[in-house]
C-alpha positions in Angstrom: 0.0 0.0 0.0 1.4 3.1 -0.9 2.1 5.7 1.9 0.3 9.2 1.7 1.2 12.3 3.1 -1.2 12.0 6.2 0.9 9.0 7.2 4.1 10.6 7.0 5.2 12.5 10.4 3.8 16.6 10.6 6.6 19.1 9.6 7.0 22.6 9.1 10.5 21.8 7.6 8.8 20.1 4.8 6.4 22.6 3.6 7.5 25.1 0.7 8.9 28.1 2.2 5.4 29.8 0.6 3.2 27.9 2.7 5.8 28.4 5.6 5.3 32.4 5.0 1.9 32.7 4.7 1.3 30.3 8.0 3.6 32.5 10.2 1.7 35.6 9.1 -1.5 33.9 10.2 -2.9 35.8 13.2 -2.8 34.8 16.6 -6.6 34.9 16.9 -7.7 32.8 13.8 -4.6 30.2 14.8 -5.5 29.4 18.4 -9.6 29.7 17.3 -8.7 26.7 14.7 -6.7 24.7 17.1 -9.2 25.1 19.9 -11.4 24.0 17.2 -9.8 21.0 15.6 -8.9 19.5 18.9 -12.5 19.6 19.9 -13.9 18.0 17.1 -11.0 15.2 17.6 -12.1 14.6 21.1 -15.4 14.2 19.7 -14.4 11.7 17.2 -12.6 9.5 19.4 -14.9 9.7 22.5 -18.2 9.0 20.2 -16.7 6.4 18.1 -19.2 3.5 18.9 -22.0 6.6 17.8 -20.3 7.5 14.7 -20.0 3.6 14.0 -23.8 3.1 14.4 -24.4 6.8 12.3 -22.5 5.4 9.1 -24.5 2.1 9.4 -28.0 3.8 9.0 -26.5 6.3 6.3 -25.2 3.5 4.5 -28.2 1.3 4.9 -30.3 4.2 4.6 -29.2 5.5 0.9 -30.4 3.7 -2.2 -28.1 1.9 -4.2 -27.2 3.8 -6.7 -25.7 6.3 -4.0 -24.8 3.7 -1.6 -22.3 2.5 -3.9 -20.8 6.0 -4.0 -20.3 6.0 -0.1 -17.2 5.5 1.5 -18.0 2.4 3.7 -15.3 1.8 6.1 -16.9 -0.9 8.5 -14.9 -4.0 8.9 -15.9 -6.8 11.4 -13.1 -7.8 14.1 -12.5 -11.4 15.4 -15.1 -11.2 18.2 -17.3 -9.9 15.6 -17.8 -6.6 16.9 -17.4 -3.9 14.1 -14.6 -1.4 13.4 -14.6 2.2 11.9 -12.0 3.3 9.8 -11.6 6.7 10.2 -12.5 9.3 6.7 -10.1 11.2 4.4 -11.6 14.0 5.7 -11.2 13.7 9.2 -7.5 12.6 9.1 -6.8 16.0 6.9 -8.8 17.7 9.9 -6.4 16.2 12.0 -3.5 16.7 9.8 -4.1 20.7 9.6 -4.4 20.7 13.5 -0.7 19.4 13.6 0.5 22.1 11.0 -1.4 24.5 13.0 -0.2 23.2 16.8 3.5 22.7 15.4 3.2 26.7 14.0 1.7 27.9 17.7 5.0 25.9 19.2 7.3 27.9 17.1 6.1 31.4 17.9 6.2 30.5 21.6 9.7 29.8 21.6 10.2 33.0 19.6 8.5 34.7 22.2 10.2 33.5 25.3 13.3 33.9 24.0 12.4 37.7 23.2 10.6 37.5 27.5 14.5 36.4 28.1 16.4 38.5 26.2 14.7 41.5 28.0 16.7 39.7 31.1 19.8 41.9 31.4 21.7 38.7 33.7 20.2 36.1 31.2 22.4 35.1 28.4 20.7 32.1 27.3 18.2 31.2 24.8 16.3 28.2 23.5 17.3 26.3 20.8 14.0 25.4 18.5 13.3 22.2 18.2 10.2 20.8 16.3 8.0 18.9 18.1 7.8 14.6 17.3 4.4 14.4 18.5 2.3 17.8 18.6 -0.7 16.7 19.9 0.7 16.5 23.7 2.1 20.2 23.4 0.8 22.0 26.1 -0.5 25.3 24.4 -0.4 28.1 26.9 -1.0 30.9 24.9 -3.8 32.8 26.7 -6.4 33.1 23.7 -6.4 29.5 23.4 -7.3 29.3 27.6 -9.6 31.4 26.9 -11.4 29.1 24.6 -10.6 25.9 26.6 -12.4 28.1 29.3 -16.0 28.3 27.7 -15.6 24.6 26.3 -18.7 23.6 27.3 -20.2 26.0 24.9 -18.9 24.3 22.1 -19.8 20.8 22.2 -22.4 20.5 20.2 -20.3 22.0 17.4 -17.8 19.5 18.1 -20.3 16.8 18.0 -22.1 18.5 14.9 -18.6 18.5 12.8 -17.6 14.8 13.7 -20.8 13.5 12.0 -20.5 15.8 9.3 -16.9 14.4 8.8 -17.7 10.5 9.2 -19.6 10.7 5.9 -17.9 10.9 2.4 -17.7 9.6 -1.4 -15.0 6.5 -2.1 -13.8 9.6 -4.6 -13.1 11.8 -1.4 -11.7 9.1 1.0 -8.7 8.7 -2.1 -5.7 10.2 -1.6 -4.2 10.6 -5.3 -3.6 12.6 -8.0 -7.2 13.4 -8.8 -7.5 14.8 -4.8 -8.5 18.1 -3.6 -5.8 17.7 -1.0 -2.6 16.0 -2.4 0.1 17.7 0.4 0.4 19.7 3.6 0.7 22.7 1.1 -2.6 22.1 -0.6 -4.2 22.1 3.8 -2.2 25.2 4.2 -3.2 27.1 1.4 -7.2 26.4 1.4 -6.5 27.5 5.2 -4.9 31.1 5.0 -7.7 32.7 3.6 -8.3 36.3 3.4 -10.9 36.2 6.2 -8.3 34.3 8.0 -4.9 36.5 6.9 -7.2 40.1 7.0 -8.5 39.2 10.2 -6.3 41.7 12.9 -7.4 44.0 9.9 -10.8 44.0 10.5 -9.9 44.2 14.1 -8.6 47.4 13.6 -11.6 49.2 11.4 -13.1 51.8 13.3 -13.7 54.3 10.8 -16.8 53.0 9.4 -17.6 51.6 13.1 -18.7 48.4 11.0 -16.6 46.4 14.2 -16.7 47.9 17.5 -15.5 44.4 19.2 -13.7 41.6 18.9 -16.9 39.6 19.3 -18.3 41.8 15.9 -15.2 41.2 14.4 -15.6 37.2 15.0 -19.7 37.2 13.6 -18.5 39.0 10.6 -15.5 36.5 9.6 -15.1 33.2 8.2 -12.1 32.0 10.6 -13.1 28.7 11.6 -11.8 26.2 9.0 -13.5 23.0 9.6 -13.3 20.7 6.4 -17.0 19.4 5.4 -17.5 16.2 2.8 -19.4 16.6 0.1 -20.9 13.4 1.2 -22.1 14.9 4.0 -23.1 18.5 2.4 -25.4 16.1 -0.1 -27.2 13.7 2.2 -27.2 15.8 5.8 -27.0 19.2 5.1 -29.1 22.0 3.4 -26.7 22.6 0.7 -26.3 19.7 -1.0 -27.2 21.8 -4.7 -23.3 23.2 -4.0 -22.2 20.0 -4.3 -22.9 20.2 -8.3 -20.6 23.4 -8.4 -17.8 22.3 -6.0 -15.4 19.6 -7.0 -13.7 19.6 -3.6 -15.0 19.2 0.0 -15.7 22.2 1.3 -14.4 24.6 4.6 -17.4 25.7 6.8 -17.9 28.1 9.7 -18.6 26.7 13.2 -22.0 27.5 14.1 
């Protein structure tokens, strides 16, 4: 089986240096928002997995054939019998941004204790960077990021709401290959920075028109939250499923 790129470890080092500049130029804001965000709907993924399991078995059995056919299965039976889920496309590129995105907060920490040390007139040391082997553990500490693991609770439903969306795709989507919408870590990156998310301390900073008197207004009137939708999903559970005929790619959607 040939290895993909969501198999292969999470580096910074490895992306082109123009997806390294335009994710260092991300915001603060709109990069611990998505973190906060993607770790959430991992949590959910993993901690409702026997739900999700039973979900894709009613789709599946649900759907008539002709579009059953077209659904990315993903339910193998174990030795005891008992049924396993393989995980979507979509959810391990969900994943695979949250890496990028985690490994990119890491590096602007240690960029900014070493400026906290070098403010030390008796200090004349600094940290070497060194980029992290397994992300996920990092302990963010960044205080817009508590401040969204602070009002958590608020946000479940979201979290649940996205892991369902994500646990249904096309076989066509669950391919990683030539014909993808995301062949690399550059492709994640650059459907990622968009100008809501790059124009964001921007709008932040409007005051003329007094369209954004808050952070808060700033937020409702932004698309930051990049959460990656199937169009599986956006045909058979959502409202939208007409945009599936114009879109040949799973789409990003705000978390609401």
């Amino acid at each position: 089986m040939v290895q993909t790129f969501l198999e292969k470890p999470a580096s910074l080092e490895l992306l082109s240096q123009k997806s390294k500049d335009k994710l260092s130029q991300v915001p603060d804001y709109p990069l611990d928002y998505n973190i906060f965000l993607c770790k959430g709907i991992s949590e959910a993924q993993k901690d409702d997995e026997a739900e999700l399991l039973k979900f894709r078995e009613s789709i599946v059995d649900s759907i008539p054939d002709d579009y059953g056919n077209l659904i990315f299965k993903g339910l193998t039976k174990n030795g005891d019998g008992s049924m396993n889920l393989e995980s979507t496309t979509t959810s391990k590129l969900q994943r695979r941004l949250l890496l990028l995105l985690i490994l990119e907060r890491h590096r602007r920490d240690i960029i900014a204790l070493n400026r906290l040390l070098a403010t030390d007139p008796k200090n004349c040391k600094t940290i070497h960077y060194v980029e992290l082997k397994d992300p996920i553990k990092y302990e963010i500490k960044s205080p817009i990021f508590r401040s969204f693991e602070g009002a958590k609770d608020v946000y479940q439903g979201s979290f649940k709401k996205f892991s369902v969306l994500q646990n249904i795709e096309y076989d066509f989507e669950h391919a990683i290959d030539e014909n993808g919408d995301y062949q690399n870590d550059d492709d994640l990156v650059d459907a990622f920075c968009t100008e809501d998310v790059m124009k964001f301390n921007s709008k932040l900073n409007e005051t003329d028109d007094k369209a954004y008197d808050s952070l808060e207004d700033v937020v409702a009137n932004s698309r930051i939250a990049r959460v990656l939708i199937p169009l599986a999903a956006q045909a058979f559970l959502l409202d939208d499923g007409k945009e599936e005929k114009k879109n040949a790619k799973r789409t990003y959607s705000e978390a609401k």
